[in-house]
C-alpha positions in Angstrom: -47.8 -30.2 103.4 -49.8 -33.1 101.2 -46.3 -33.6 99.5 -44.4 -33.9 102.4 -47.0 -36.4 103.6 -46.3 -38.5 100.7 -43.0 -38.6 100.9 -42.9 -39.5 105.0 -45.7 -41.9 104.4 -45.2 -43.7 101.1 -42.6 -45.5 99.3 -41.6 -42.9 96.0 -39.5 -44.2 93.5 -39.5 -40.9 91.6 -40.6 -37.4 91.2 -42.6 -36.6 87.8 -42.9 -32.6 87.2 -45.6 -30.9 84.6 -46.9 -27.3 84.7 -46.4 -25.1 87.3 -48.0 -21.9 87.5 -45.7 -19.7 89.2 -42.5 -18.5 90.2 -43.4 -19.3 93.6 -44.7 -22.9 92.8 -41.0 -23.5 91.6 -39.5 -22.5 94.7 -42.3 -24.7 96.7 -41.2 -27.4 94.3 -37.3 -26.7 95.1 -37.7 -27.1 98.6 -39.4 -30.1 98.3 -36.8 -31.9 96.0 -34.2 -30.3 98.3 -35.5 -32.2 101.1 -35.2 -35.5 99.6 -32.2 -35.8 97.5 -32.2 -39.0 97.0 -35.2 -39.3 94.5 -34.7 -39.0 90.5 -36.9 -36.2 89.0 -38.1 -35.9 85.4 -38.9 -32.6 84.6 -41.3 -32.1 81.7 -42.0 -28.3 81.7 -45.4 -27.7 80.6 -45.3 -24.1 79.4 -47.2 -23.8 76.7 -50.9 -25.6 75.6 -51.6 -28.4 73.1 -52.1 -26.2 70.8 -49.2 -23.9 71.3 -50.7 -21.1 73.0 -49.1 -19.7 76.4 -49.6 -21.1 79.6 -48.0 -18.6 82.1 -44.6 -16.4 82.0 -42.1 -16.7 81.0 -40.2 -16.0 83.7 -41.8 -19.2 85.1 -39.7 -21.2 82.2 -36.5 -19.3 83.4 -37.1 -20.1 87.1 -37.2 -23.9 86.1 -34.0 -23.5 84.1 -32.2 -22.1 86.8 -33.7 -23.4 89.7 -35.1 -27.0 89.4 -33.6 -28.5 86.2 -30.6 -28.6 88.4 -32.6 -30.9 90.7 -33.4 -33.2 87.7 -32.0 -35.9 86.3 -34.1 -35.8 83.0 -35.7 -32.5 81.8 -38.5 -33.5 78.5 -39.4 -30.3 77.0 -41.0 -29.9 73.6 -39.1 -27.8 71.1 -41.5 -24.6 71.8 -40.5 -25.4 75.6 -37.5 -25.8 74.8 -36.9 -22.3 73.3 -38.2 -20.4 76.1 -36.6 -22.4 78.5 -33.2 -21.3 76.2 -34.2 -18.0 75.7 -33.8 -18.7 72.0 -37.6 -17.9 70.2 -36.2 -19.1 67.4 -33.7 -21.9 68.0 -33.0 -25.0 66.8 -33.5 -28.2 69.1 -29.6 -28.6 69.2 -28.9 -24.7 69.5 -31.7 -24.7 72.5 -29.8 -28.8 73.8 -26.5 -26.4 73.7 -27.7 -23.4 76.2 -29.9 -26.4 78.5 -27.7 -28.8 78.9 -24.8 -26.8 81.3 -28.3 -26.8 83.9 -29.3 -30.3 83.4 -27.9 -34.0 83.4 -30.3 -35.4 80.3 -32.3 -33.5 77.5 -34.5 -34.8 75.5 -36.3 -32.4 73.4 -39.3 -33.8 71.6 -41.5 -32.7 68.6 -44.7 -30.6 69.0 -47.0 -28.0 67.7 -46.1 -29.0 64.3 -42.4 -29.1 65.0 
C-alpha cells in the first residue's frame, strides 16, 4: 500500500531494488513493477552479507532470476550473487553473464568478497 502511494502520489524516475527476504516479497515486488511499466528498474540482488555469509534462500535468488530480472532493465549482482542467481557455485563471472543474461536486458557483475 506505502508503494503504491508513492507511485500515485510522487513523481519516480526509477525503481532501485536491494534485498528481499522472501519468495513472497518478490512476488509483492512483481506486482508492483507490473503495475507501472513504464519505470526502469535496477536490480541489485542483495543475497548474501558484506562479508559473504547467507542472507536468505536460495530459492529467493532463483525467484528474482525468473521472476523480476525480467522486469529490469539493469540487474548489479556481485560475483557470489551472481552464482546463485546462475545456479553455478562455482562459475566464472562470464560463465554466470552467459546463463543471466537470456532473463535480463544489462549485467553487470561486480567484484566482492575478495573476488
Amino acid at each position: 500500500a506505502q508503494a503504491n502511494a508513492v507511485l500515485s502520489d510522487s513523481e519516480v524516475a526509477a525503481v532501485k531494488l536491494g534485498m528481499l527476504g522472501s519468495t513472497a516479497m518478490v512476488d509483492t515486488v512483481v506486482e508492483l513493477l507490473q503495475a507501472h511499466p513504464h519505470l526502469p528498474v535496477v536490480c541489485d540482488p542483495v543475497l548474501r552479507a558484506g562479508g559473504g555469509g547467507s542472507l536468505g534462500k536460495d530459492e529467493v535468488g532463483y525467484a528474482m532470476r525468473e521472476r523480476l530480472l525480467p522486469l529490469s532493465l539493469i540487474a548489479t549482482p556481485n560475483l557470489p550473487e551472481a552464482r546463485i542467481l546462475a545456479e553455478l557455485p562455482e562459475g566464472t563471472a562470464d560463465e554466470c553473464a552467459a546463463k543471466l543474461l537470456p532473463f535480463i536486458k544489462h549485467l553487470l557483475i561486480t567484484g566482492g568478497h575478495g573476488d
